[in-house]
Structure formats: C-alpha cells, structure tokens
GUBA-787080 format. One record per atom (N, C-alpha, C): chain; z, y, x; residue in one letter. Coordinates in pm, whole numbers. Each point is the difference from the previous one (the first is absolute). Layout:
BEGIN
   c        z        y        x   r
   A        Z        Y        X   a
...
***
This chain:
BEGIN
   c        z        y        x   r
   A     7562     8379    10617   x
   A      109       89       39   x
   A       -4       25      151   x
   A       44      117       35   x
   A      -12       49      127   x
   A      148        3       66   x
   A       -8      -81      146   x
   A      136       -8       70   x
   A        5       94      102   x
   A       75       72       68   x
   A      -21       50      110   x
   A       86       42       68   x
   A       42      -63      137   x
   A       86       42       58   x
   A       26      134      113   x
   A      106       30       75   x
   A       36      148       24   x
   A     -139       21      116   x
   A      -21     -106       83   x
   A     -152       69       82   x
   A      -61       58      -61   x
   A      -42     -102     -113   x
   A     -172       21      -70   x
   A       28       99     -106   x
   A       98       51      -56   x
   A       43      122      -50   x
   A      -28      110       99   x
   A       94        3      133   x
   A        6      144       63   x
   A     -160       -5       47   x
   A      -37      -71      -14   x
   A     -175       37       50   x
   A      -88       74      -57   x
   A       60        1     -129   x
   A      -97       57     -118   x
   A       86      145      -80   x
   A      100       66      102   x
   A       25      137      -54   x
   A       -3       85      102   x
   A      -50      137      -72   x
   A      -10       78       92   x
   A       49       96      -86   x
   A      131       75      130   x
   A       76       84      -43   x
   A      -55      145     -103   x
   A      -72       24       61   x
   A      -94       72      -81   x
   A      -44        9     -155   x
   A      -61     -101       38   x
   A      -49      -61     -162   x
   A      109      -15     -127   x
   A       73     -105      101   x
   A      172       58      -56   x
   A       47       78      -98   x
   A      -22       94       80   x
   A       83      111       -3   x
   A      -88       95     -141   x
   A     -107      -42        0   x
   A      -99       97     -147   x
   A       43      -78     -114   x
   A       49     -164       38   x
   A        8      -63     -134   x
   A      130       44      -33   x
   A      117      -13       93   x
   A      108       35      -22   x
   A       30      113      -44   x
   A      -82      135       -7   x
   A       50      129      -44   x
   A      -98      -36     -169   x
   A     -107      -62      -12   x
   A      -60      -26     -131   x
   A       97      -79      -56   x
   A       84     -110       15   x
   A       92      -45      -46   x
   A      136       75      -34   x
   A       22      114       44   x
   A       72       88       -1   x
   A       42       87     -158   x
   A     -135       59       52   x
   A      -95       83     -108   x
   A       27      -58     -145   x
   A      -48     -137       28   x
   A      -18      -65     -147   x
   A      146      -13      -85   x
   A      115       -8      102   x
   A      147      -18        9   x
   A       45      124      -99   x
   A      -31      125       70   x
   A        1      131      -54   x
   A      -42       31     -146   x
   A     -129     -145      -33   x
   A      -90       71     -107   x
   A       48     -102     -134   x
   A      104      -60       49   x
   A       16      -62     -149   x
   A      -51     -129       14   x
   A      -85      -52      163   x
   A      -98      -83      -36   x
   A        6     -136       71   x
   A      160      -53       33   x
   A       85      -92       50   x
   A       84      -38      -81   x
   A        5     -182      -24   x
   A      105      -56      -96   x
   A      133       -4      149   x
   A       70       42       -3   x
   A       75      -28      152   x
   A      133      -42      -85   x
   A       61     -134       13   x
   A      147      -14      -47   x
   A      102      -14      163   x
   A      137       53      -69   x
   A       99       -7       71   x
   A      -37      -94      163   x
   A       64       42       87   x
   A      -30      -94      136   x
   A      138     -138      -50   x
   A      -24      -91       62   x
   A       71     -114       12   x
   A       60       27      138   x
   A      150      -10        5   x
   A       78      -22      104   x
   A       69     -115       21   x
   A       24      -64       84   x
   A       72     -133       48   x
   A       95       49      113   x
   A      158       41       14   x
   A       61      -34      106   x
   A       76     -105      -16   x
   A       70      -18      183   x
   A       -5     -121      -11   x
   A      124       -3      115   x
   A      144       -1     -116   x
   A      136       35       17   x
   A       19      -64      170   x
   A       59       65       31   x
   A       61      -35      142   x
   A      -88       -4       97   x
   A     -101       96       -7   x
   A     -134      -40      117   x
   A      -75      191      -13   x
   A      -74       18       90   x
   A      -51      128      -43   x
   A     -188      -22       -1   x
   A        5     -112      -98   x
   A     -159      -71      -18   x
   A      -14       54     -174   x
   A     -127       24      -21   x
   A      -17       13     -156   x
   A     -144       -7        0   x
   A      -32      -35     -152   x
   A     -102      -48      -19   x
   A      -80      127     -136   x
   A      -81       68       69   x
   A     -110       57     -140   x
   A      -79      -38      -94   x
   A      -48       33     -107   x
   A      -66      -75      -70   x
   A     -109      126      -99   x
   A     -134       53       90   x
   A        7       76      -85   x
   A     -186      -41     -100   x
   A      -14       53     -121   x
   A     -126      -15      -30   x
   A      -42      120      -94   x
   A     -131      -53      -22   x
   A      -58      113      -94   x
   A     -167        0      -36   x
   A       -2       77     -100   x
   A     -182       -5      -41   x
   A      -86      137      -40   x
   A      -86       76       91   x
   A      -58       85      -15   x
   A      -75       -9     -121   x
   A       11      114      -53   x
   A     -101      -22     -150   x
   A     -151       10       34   x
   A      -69     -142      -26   x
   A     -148       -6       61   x
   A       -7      -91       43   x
   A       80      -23      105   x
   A      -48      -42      147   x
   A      -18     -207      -57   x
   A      -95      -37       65   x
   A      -41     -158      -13   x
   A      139     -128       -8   x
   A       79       92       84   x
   A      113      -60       34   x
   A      177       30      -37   x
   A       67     -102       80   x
   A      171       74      -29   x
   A       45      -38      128   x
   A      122       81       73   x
   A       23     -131       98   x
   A      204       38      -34   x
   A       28     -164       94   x
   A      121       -6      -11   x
   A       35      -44      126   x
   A      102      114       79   x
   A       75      -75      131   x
   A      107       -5       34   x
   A       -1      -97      103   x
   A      153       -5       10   x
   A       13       14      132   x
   A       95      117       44   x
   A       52      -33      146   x
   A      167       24       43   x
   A       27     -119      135   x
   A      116        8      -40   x
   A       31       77      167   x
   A      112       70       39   x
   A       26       37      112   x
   A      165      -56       33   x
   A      -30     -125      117   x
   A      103      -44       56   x
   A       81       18      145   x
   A        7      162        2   x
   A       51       49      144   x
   A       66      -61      143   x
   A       67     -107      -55   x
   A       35     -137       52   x
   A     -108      -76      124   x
   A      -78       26      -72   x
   A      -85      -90       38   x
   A      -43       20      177   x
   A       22       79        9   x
   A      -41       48      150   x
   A       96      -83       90   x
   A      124      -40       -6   x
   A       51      -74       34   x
   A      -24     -106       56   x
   A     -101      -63      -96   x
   A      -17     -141      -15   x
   A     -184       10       49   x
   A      -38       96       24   x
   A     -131       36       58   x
   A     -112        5     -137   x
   A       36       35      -74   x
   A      -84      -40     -120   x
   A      -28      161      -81   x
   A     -101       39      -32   x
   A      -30      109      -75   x
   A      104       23      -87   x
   A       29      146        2   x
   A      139       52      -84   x
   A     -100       -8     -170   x
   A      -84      -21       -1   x
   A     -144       66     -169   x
   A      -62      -91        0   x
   A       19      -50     -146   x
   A     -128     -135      -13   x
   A       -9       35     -163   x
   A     -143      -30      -51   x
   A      -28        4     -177   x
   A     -134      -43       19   x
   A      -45       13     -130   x
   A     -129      -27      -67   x
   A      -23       76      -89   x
   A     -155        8      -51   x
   A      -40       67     -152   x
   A     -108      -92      -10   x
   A       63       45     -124   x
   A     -140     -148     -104   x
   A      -72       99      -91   x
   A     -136       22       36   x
   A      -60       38     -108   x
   A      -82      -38     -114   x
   A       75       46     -115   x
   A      -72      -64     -128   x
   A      -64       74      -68   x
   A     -115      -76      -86   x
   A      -90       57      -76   x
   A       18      114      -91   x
   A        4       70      -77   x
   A       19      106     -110   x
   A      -12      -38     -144   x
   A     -142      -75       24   x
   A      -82      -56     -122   x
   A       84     -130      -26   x
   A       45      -88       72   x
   A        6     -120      -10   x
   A      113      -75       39   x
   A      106      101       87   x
   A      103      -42       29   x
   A      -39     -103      124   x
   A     -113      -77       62   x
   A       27      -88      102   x
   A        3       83      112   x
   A       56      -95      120   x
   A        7       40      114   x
   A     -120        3       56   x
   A       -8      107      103   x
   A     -166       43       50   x
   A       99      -43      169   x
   A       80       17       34   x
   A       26       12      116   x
   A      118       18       54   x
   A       50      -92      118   x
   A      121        4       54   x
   A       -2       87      134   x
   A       24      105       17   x
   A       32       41      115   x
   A      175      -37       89   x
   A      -39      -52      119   x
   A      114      -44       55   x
   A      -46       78       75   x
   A      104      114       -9   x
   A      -60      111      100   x
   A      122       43      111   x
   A      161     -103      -70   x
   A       71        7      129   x
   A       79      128       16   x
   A      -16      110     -120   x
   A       27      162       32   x
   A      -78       89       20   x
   A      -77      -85       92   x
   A      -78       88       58   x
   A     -111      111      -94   x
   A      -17        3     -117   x
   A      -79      110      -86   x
   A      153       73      -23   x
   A       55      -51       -3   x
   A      142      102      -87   x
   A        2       89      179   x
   A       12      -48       82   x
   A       63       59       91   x
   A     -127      153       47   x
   A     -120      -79      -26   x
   A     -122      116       37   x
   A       11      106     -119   x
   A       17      -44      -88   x
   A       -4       98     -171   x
   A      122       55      -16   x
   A      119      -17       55   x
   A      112      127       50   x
   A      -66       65      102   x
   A       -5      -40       88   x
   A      -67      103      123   x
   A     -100       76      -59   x
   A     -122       16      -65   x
   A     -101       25      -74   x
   A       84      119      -88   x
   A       99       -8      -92   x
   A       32       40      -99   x
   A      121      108       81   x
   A       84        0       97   x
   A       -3       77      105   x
   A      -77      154       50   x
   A     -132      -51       56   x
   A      -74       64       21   x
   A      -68       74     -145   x
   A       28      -22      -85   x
   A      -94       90      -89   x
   A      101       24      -55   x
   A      119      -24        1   x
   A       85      147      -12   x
   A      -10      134       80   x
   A       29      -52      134   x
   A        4       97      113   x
   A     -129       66      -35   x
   A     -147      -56      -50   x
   A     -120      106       -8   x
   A       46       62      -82   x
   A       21       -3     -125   x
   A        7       26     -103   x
   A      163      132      -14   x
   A       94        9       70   x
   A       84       33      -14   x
   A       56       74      124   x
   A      -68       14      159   x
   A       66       38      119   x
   A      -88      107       15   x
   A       79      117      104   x
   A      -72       73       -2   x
   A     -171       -7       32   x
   A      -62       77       13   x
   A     -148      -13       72   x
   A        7      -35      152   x
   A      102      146       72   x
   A       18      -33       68   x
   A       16     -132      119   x
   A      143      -58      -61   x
   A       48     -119       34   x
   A      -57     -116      112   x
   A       38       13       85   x
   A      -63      -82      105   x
   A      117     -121       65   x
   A      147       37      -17   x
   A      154      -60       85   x
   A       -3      -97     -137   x
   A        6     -147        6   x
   A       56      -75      -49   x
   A      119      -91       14   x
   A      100       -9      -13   x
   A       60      -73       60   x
   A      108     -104     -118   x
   A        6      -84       64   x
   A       30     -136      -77   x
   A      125      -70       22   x
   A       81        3      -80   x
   A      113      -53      -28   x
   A        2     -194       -8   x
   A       54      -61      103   x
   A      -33     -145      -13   x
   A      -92      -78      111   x
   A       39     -116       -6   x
   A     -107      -62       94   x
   A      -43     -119      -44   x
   A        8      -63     -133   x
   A      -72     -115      -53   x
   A     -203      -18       -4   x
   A      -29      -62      -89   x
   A     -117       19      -51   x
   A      -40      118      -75   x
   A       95       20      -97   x
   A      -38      155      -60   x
   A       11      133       99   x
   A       71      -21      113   x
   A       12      116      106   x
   A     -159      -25       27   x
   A      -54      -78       46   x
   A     -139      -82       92   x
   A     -108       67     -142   x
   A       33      -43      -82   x
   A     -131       43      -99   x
   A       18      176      -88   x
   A       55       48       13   x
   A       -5      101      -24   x
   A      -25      103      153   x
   A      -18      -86       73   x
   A      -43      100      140   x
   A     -183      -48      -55   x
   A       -8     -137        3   x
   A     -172      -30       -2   x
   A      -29       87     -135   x
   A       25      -11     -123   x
   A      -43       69      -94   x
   A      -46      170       12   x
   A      152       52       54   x
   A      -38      151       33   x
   A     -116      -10       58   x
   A        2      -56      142   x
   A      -98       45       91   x
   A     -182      -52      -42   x
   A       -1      -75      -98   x
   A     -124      -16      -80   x
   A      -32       85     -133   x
   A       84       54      -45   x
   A       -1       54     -112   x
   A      -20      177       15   x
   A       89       60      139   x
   A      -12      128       -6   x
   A      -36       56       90   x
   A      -61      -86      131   x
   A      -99       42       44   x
   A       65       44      150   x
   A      -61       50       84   x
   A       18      -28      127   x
   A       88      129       57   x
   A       80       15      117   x
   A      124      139       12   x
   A      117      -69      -39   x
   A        9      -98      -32   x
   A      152      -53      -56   x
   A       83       -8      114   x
   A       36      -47       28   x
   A      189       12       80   x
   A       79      -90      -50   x
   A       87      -80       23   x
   A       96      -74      -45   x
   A      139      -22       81   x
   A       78        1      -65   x
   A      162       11       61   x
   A       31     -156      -78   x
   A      110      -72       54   x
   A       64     -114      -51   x
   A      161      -17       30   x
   A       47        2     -103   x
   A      190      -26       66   x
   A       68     -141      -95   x
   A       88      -81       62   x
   A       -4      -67      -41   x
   A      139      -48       66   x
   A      113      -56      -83   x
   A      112      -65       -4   x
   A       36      -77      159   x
   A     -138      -88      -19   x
   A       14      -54      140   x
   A     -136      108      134   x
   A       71       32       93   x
   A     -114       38      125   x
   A      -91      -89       34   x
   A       46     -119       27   x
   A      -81     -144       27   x
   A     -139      -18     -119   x
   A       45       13      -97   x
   A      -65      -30     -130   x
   A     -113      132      -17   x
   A       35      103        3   x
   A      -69      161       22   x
   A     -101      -24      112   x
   A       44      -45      145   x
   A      -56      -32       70   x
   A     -149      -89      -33   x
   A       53     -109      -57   x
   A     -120     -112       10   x
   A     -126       49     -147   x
   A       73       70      -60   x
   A     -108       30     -108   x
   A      -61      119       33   x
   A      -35      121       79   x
   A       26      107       44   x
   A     -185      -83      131   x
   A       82      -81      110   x
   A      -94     -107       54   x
   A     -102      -24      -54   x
   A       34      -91     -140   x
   A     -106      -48      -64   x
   A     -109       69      -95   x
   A       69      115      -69   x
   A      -69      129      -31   x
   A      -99       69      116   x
   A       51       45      139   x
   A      -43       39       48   x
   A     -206       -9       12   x
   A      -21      -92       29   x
   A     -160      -61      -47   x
   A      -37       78     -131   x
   A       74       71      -95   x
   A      -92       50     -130   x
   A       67       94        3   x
   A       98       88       56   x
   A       45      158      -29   x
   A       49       22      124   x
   A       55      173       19   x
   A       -2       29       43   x
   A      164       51       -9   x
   A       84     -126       41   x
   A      183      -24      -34   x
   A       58      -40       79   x
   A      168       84       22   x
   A       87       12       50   x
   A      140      -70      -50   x
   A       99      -17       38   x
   A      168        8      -31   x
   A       41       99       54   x
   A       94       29     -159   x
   A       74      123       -3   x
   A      123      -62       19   x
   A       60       33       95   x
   A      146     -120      -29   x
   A      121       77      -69   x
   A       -8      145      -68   x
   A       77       12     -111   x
   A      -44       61     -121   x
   A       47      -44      -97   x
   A      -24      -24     -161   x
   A      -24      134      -16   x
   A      136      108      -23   x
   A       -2      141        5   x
   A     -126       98       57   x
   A      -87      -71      123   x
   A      -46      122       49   x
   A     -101      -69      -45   x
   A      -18     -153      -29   x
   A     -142      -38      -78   x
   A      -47       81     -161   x
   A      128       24      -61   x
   A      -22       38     -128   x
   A      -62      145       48   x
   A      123       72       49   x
   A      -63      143       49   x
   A      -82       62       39   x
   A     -117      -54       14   x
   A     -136       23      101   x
   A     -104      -55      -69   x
   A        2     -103     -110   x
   A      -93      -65      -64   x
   A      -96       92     -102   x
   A     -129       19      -13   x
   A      -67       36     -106   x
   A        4     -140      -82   x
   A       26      -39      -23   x
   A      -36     -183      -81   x
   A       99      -44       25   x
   A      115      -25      -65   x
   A      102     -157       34   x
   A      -24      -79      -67   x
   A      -16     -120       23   x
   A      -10      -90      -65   x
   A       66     -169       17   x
   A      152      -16     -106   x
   A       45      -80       19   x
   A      -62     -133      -30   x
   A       67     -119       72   x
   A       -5     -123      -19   x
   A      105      -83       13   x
   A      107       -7      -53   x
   A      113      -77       76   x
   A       32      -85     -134   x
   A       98      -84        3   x
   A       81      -74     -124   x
   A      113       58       -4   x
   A       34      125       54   x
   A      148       82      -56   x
   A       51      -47     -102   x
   A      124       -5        1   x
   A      102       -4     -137   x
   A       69      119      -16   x
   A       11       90       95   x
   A       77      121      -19   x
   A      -65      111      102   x
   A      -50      150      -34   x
   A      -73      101       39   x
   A       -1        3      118   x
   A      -55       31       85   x
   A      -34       -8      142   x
   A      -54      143       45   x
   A      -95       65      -99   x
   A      -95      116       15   x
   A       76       96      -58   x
   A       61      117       70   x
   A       82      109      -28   x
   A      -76      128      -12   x
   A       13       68     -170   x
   A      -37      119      -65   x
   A      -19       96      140   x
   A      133        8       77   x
   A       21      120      107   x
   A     -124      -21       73   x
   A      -30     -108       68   x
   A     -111       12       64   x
   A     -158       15      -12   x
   A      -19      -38     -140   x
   A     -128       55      -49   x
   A      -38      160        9   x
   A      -91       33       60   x
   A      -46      133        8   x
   A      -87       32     -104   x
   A      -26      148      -80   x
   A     -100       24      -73   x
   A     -140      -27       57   x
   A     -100      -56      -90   x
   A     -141       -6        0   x
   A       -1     -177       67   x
   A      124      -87      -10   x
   A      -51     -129       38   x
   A      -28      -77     -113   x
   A      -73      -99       -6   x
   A      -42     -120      -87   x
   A       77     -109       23   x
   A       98      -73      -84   x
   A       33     -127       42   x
   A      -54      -82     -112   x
   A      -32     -151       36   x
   A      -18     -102      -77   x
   A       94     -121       43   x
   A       71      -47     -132   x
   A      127      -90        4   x
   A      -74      -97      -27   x
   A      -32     -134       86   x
   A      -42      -70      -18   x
   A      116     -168      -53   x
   A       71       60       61   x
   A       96     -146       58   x
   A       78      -33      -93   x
   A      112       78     -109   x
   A       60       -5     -104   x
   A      -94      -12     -139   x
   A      -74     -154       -1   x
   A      -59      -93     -110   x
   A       76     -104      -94   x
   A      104       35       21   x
   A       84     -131      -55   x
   A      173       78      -44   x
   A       51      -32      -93   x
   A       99       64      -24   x
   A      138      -41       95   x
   A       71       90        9   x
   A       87        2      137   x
   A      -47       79       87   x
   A      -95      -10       61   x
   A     -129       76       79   x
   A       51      151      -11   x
   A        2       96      143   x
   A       10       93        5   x
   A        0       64      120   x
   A     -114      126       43   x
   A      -20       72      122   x
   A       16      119       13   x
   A       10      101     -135   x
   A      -10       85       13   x
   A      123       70      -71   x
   A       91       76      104   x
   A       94       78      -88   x
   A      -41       61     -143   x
   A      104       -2      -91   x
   A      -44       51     -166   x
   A        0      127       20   x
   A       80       70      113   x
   A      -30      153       10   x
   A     -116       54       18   x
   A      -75     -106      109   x
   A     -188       21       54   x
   A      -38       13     -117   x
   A       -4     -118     -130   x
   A     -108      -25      -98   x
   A       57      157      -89   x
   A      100      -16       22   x
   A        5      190     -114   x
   A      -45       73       73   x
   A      -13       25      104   x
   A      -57      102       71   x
   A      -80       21       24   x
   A      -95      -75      -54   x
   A     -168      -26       73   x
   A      -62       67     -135   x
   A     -115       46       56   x
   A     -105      140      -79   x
   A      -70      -83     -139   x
   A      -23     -122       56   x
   A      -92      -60      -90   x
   A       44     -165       19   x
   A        3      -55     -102   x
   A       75     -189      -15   x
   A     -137      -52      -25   x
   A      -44     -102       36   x
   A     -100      -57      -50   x
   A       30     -193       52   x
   A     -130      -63     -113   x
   A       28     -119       24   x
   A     -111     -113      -46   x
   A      -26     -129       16   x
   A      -85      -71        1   x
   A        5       10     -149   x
   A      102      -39      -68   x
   A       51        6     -144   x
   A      114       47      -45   x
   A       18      105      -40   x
   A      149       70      -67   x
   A       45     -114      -52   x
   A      -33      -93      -87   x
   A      118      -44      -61   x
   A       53     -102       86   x
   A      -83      -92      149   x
   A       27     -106       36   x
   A      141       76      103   x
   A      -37      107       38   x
   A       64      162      106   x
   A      144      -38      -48   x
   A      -16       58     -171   x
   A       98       16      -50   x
   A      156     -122       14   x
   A     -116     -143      -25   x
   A      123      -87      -21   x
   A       25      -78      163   x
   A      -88       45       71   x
   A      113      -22      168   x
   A     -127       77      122   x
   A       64        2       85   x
   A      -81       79       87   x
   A      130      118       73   x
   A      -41      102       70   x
   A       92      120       43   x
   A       32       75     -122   x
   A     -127       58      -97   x
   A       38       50     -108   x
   A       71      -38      -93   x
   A       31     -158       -3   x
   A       53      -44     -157   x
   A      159       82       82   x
   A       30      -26       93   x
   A      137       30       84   x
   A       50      138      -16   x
   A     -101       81        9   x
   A       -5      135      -23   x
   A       44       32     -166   x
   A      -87      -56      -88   x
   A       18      -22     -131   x
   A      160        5      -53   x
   A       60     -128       37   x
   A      110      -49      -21   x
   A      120      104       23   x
   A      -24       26      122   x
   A       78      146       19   x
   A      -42      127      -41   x
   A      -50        7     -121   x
   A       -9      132      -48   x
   A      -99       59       19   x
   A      -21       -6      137   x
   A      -75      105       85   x
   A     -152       75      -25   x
   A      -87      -99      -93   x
   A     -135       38      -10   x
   A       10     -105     -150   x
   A     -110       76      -67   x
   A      -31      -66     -131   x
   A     -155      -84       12   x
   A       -9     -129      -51   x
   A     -108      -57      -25   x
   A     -130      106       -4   x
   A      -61       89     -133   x
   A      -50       40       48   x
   A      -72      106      106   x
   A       81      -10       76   x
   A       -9       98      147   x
   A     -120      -55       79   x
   A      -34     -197        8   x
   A      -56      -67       73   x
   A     -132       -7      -84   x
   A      -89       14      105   x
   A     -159       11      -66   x
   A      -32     -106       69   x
   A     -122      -97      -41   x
   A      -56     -106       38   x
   A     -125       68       88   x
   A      -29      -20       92   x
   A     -141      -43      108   x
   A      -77       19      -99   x
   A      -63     -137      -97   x
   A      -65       49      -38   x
   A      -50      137     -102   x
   A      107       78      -51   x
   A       -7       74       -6   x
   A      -74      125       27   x
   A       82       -8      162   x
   A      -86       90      113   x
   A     -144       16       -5   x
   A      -12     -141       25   x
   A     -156      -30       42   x
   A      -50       36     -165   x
   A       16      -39     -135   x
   A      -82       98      -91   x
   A      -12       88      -56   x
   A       81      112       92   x
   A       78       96        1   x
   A       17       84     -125   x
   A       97     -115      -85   x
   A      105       33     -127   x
   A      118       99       94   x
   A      -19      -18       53   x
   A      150       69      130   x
   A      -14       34      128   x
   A       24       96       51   x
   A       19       47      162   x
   A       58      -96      100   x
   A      -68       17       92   x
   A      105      -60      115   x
   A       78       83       76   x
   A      -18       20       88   x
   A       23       95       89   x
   A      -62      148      -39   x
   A       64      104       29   x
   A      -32       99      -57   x
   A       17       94      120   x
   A       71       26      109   x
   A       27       70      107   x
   A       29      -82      111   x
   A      -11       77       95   x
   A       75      -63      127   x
   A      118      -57       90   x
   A       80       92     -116   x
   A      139      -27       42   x
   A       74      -44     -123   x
   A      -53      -75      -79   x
   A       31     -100      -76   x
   A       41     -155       75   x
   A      104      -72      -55   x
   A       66     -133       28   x
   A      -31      -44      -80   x
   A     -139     -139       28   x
   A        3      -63     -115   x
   A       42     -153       47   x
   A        0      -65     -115   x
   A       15     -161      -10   x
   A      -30     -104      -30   x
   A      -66      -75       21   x
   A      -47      -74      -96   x
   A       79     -179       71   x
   A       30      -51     -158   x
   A      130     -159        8   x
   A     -135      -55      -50   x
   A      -33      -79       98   x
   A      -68     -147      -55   x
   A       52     -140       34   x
   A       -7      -29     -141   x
   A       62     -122      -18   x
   A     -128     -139      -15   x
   A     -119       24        5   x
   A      -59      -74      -25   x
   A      -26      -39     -142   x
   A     -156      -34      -34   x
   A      -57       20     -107   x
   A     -115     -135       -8   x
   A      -17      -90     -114   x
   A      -47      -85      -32   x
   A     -129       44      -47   x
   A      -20      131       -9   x
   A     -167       30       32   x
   A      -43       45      145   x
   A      111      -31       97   x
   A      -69        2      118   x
   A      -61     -149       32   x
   A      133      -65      -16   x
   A      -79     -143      -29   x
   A     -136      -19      -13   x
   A       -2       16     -156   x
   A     -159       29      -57   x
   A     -112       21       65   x
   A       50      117       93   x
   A     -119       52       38   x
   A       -7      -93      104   x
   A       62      -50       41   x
   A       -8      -37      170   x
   A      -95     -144      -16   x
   A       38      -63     -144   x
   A      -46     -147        8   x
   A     -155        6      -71   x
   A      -16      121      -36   x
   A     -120       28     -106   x
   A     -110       59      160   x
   A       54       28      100   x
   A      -35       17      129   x
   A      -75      -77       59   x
   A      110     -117       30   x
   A        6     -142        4   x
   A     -185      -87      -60   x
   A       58       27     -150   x
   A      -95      -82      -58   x
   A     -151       41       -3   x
   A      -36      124       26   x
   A      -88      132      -46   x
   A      -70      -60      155   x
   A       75      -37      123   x
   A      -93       -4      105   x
   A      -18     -128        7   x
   A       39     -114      -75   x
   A      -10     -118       31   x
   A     -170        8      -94   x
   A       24       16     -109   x
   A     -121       -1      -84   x
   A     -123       79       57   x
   A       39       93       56   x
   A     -114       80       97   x
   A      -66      -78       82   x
   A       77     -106       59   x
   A      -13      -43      107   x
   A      -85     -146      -12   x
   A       13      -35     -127   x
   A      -58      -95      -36   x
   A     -134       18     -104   x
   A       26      117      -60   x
   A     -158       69      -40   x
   A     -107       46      109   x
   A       58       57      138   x
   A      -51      -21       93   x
   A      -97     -166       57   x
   A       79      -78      -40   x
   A      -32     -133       75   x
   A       90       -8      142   x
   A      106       95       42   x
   A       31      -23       80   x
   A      127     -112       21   x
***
C-alpha cells in the first residue's frame, strides 16, 4: 500500500495534466459513466466548522476513491490550517486499499481552482482578459494560479476582499505568478470584470444582479455546503445560461439550489460542464450573454486528481527512477 503525504503529493501534479483528467472525468459524469452517491455532510452546531465526505467510481477505472475533508475556519486563530482530509484509494476489483493520500486539502484545493478555470474556458467570452476575484483565502490564491496556467498569457487580475489587510497580503503573494491588483470596492469589482469569480463562505448574497453587466462570466465557487450563499437569486434568474459541475449536486445546495427554492429558475435550466465539453448542449452562444456556472465540487475530481497521483508514481518507478 502506498502512503503519501501533502509534499510528496504536490510534487507529482501538474495543473495541466489536471486539468485533461478532470474534464475526462467530467465527460464520463455526463455519459452515464459515474456511480456518484449523495455527498456526506457533517455540521457541527455552534461553530462554523463542517466536515465533507464525498466518494465515487468511474465505470472502468482500476480504482474507487473515498475522501474526506473537513473545513475548520477557526482555526486561523489558533495558527493552524482552516482545511485538513484525506483520500484512500481502493481497488475496483478487490475492494483493498491501494493508497492513503494525506494530502492535507491540498488536491481538493488545486482541483477547485482547476475546475474554475475550465469553466471560465469553456463558458467566458473569447475575448475575456479582466478577472477578478471575490475573497482572499486559498481558493482566492488558486483560482488566480489555475486561470493563469490554464488560459494562457494577457490575463489581468483584480482582488477585493472583506478585509484590505487580507486583499493586501494575498494580492503580494500572487504577485510572483500574475499580473494583480486590489480593488477596494465590491461594486466596481463586479462592474468591470470579464470573469468573476467567487470564493467566500457567505451565508447570505453578497454579489448583486444590478451590477453584473451583459457578456460577463461568473463562477460561484464558495457556496459548497448548504446555508452557503453569494449570489443574489435575482443574478441566477437573470443570467443567459446556468451551468454546473453536477445539476443534481447544484440542485440540492449551492447558489442555485437558493434560486430553486424561490421559484425563480427550474432544475432543468442547469446544464452540467460536462455536457458542454461533449457538446450534448451549448455554452455560451453570444457575447452578451450572463452565464454561470455553481460548483460545488465533485468526487470525480477527486478521482482524477489521485489517479494523477498514482499514474506518476508508477511512471516513475517503471522508469527506475
């Protein structure tokens, strides 16, 4: 059995590579060709910590995996990573364990960022060069690295963020891989953006319909967990085209399930990614279309990420290296 912790993990992915398994994992999502059950939720009364639990098994594939991660916001407090989990991957054939990744978050945190960016390809204008980013955590930090590996060079980046201090130091630390600023208000960040793209733990809308202009792309990253919410229900009716990692995961929390609840848009309105990509369905169709896409995260990103993982370890040792 194979152990491996968050170094000897981040050594062996490349965003890239990533990013082909993750839209093939997609695809297969689309095709009928994923056992995917319900996500597992854990909150955890009187605290704003909760715990995920998600798994699943590509039809084929050698393997299954199952992870768990939990996010304890708290934690910064106490100097300690707000994201900690694991995935264990097991056999297909045989049910044993092939492998523990103690990866710490860290694949969940690159495979949102990843899954990010191939919305924005997949769904923003051609044009599109103004990105700008709602948040200043890790998911603010990896959806700047993802874009800027994924769509190629001309990017731009804007950052606004609750705290200035906090905008500030990630904005700093970005600086070395893009080419990013602070916007220090929300309103004129939305207004100017070809790409928004949230990241926050909202509980209640933040991103206002009024300020979206025709022909922008947003991706809701941050509302993964029920309660969770960034985007006014007026935006999600108003937008040209709904899309999502998975309609049905969309459906039961995310910005859209919110939208849902109030009337406002019907289930099937939201088309899945993969979709797009085997193009059962349009994405974008004009320029001055508002589209959207709610990702909530998907247990065949997982998949792909640890099948990544394992694919270069074995390389690496058929090598002799």
């Amino acid at each position: 059995m194979i152990t491996l912790t968050r170094p000897e993990i981040e050594a062996l992915i490349d965003r890239n590579l990533a990013a082909e398994a993750i839209e093939a994992a997609y695809c297969a999502l689309s095709s009928d060709q994923v056992t995917l059950p319900p996500v597992g939720h854990i909150p955890f009364p009187g605290t704003d910590a909760d715990c995920h639990i998600k798994a699943g098994y590509i039809h084929g594939d050698p393997i299954f995996v199952v992870k768990i991660a939990t996010g304890f916001p708290s934690n910064e407090t106490q100097g300690l990573p707000n994201g900690n989990g694991v995935s264990v991957v097991l056999s297909a054939q045989t049910g044993a364990v092939r492998a523990i990744l103690h990866d710490e978050m860290r694949m969940t945190d690159i495979r949102t960022g990843i899954g990010g960016a191939i919305a924005s390809r997949l769904l923003a204008r051609s044009d599109s060069r103004k990105i700008c980013i709602v948040g200043t955590g890790i998911q603010a930090r990896e959806q700047v690295l993802a874009h800027a590996a994924l769509l190629g060079p001309g990017l731009s980046f804007q950052l606004w963020g609750r705290s200035p201090e906090k905008a500030e130091r990630a904005v700093f630390e970005l600086s070395k891989e893009a080419h990013i600023t602070v916007e220090p208000d929300l309103q004129t960040l939305c207004e100017t953006s070809d790409i928004l793209i949230t990241t926050t733990g909202a509980t209640a809308p933040i991103i206002k319909a009024e300020w979206i202009a025709a022909g922008t792309h947003i991706t809701a990253i941050g509302a993964d967990a029920p309660g969770k919410q960034e985007l006014e229900t007026a935006l999600v009716a108003k937008a040209d085209g709904l899309f999502a990692d998975f309609g049905p995961q969309a459906i039961d929390h995310g910005d859209f399930s919110s939208a849902i609840k109030a009337g406002l848009i019907k289930p099937e309105k939201i088309h899945d990614l993969g979709a797009v990509l085997t193009k059962q369905v349009s994405g974008r169709t004009d320029n001055t279309q508002i589209t959207i896409a709610d990702l909530t995260g998907l247990a065949v990103q997982d998949i792909a990420m640890a099948r990544i993982v394992l694919d270069r370890i074995e390389a690496a040792e058929k090598s002799g290296d």
